[in-house]
C-alpha positions in Angstrom: 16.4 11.8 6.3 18.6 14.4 7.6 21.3 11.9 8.1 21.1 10.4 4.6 21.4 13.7 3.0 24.4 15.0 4.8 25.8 11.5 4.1 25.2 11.9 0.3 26.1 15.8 0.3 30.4 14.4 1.9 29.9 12.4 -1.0 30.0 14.5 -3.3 32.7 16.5 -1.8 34.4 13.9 -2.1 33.6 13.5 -5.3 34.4 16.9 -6.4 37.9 17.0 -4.5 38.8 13.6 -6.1 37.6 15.0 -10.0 40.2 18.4 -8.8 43.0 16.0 -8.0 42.5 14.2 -11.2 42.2 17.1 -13.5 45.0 19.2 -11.9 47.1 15.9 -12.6 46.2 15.9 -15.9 46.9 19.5 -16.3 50.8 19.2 -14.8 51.4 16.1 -17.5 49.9 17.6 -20.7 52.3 21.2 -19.4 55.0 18.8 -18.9 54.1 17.3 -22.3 54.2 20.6 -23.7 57.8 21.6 -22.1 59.1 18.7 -23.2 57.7 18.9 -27.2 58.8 22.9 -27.3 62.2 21.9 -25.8 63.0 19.4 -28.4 61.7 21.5 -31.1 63.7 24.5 -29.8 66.7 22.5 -30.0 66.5 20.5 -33.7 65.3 24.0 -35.3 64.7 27.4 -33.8 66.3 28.9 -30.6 63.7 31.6 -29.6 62.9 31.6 -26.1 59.0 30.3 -25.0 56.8 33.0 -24.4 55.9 33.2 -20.7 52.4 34.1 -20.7 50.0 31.4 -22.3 47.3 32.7 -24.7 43.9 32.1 -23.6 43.6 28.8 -25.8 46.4 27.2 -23.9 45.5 23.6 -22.5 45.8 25.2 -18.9 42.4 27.4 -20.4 41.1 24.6 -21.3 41.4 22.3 -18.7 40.3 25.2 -16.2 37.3 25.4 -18.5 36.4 21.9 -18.5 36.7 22.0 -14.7 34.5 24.5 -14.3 32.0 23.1 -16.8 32.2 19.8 -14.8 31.2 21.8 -11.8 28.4 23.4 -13.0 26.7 20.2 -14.3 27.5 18.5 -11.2 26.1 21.6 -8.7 22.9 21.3 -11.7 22.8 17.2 -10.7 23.3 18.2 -7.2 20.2 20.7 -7.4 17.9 18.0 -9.5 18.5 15.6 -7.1 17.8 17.9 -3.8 13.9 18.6 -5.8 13.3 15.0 -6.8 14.1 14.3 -2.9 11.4 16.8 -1.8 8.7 15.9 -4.5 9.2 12.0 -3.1 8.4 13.5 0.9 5.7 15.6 0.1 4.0 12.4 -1.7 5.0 10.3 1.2 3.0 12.9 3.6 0.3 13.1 1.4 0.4 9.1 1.3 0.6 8.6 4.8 -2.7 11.2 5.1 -4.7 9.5 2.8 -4.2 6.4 4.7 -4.7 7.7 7.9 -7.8 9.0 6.5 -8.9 6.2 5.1 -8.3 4.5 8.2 -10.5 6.8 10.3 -13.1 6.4 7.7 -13.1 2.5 7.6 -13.7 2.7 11.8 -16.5 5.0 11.1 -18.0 2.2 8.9 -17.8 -0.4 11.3 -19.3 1.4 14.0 -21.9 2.3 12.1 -22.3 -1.6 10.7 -22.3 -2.5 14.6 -25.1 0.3 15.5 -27.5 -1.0 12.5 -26.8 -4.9 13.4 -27.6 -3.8 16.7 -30.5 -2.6 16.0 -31.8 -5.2 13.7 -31.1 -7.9 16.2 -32.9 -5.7 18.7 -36.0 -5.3 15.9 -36.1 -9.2 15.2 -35.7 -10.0 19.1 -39.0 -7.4 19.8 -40.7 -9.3 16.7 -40.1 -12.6 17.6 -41.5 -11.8 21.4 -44.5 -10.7 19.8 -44.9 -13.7 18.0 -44.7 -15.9 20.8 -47.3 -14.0 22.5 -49.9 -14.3 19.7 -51.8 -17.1 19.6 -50.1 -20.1 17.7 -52.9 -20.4 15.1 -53.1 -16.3 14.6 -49.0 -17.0 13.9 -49.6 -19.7 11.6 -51.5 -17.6 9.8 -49.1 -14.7 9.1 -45.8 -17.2 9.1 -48.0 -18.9 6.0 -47.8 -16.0 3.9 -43.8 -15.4 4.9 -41.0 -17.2 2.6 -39.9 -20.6 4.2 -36.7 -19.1 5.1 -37.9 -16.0 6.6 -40.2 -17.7 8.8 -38.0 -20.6 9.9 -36.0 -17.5 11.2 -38.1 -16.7 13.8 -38.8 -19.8 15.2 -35.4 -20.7 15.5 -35.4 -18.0 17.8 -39.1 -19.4 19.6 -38.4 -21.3 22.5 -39.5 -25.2 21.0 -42.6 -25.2 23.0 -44.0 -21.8 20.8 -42.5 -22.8 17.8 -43.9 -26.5 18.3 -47.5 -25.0 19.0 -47.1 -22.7 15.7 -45.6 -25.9 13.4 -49.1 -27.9 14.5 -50.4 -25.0 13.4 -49.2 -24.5 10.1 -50.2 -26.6 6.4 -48.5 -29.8 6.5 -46.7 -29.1 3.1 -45.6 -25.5 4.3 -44.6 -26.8 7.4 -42.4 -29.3 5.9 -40.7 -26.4 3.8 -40.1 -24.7 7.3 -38.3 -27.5 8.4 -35.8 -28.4 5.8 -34.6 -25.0 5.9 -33.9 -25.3 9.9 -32.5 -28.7 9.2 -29.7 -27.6 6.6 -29.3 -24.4 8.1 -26.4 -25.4 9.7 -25.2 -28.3 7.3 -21.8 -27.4 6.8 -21.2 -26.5 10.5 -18.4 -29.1 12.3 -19.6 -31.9 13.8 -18.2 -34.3 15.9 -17.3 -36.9 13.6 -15.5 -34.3 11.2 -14.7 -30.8 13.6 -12.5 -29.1 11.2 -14.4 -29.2 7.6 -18.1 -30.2 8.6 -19.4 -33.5 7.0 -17.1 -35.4 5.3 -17.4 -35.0 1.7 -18.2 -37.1 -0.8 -15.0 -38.6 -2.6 -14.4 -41.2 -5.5 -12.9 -44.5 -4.7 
């Protein structure tokens, strides 16, 4: 940053130091303009002498005012330029701490997503042990009154013999709803016909 702005700042030296060269150019040809203009008229009409002090509307004036004008408007630029440059770094701080803290916050999150799946898997692992220690037809009963899906959960996680012994268990129509959801559980899983997009699709001839 440093760099860049002492690179800009001899710019505008130079800048400055070529705008004196070109004005003080144009200041010798408009005074030789002048001797030239009051020499000729001296000579076709009136021999007085030129006075030797300008008034203080002479182009010189002007030309030192115009300079000076110039200057100011550039030091204003200069000045405008040097605030817009600090407004743009505080924003990039402030930037760069919002992200950091939003960062810091999205870590948080996942380690506290990580702690509650931890936990739930450690909750359904405790439940499911139960389960298998109950007896098959006392399971039946409770997976009866549980939503297909919920209960082909748990024995998915049974070892077959349990969830075997609870299935035999269970009313044959319920029982069937248990088992299409195990089946197409994992439908769209790769297989080894197809291990890139599951089951082939699908498609008209």
């Amino acid at each position: 940053m440093a760099k860049k702005k002492k690179t800009r700042q001899l710019k505008r030296g130079s800048l400055l130091v070529t705008l004196g060269i070109i004005f003080a150019a144009s200041i010798v040809l408009r005074l030789g303009t002048m001797e030239l203009e009051f020499v000729t008229s001296a000579s076709a009409s009136d021999p007085e002498p030129m006075p030797s002090v300008m008034g203080p509307t002479s182009p010189l004036r002007a030309a030192m005012d115009e300079v000076t004008m110039l200057r100011d408007r550039l030091a204003a630029r200069e000045a405008e330029l040097d605030d817009r440059e600090r407004a743009v770094d505080v924003a990039q701080v402030l930037i760069d701490e919002r992200l950091a803290a939003l960062e810091a916050a999205e870590q948080r999150l996942q380690a506290l997503i990580q702690v509650s799946d931890t936990a739930a898997e450690g909750d359904l692992a405790r439940l499911t042990e139960v389960y298998e220690t109950m007896g098959p037809d006392q399971t039946a009963a409770l997976f009866a009154q549980m939503d297909p899906n919920f209960a082909a959960g748990f024995l998915t996680r049974m070892s077959p013999a349990a969830s075997a012994a609870i299935m035999s268990e269970l009313d044959p129509a319920y029982a069937y709803a248990v088992s299409v959801v195990i089946a197409t559980r994992n439908a769209g899983a790769p297989t080894l016909e197809n291990p890139d997009n599951g089951p082939a699709a699908d498609t008209d001839s």
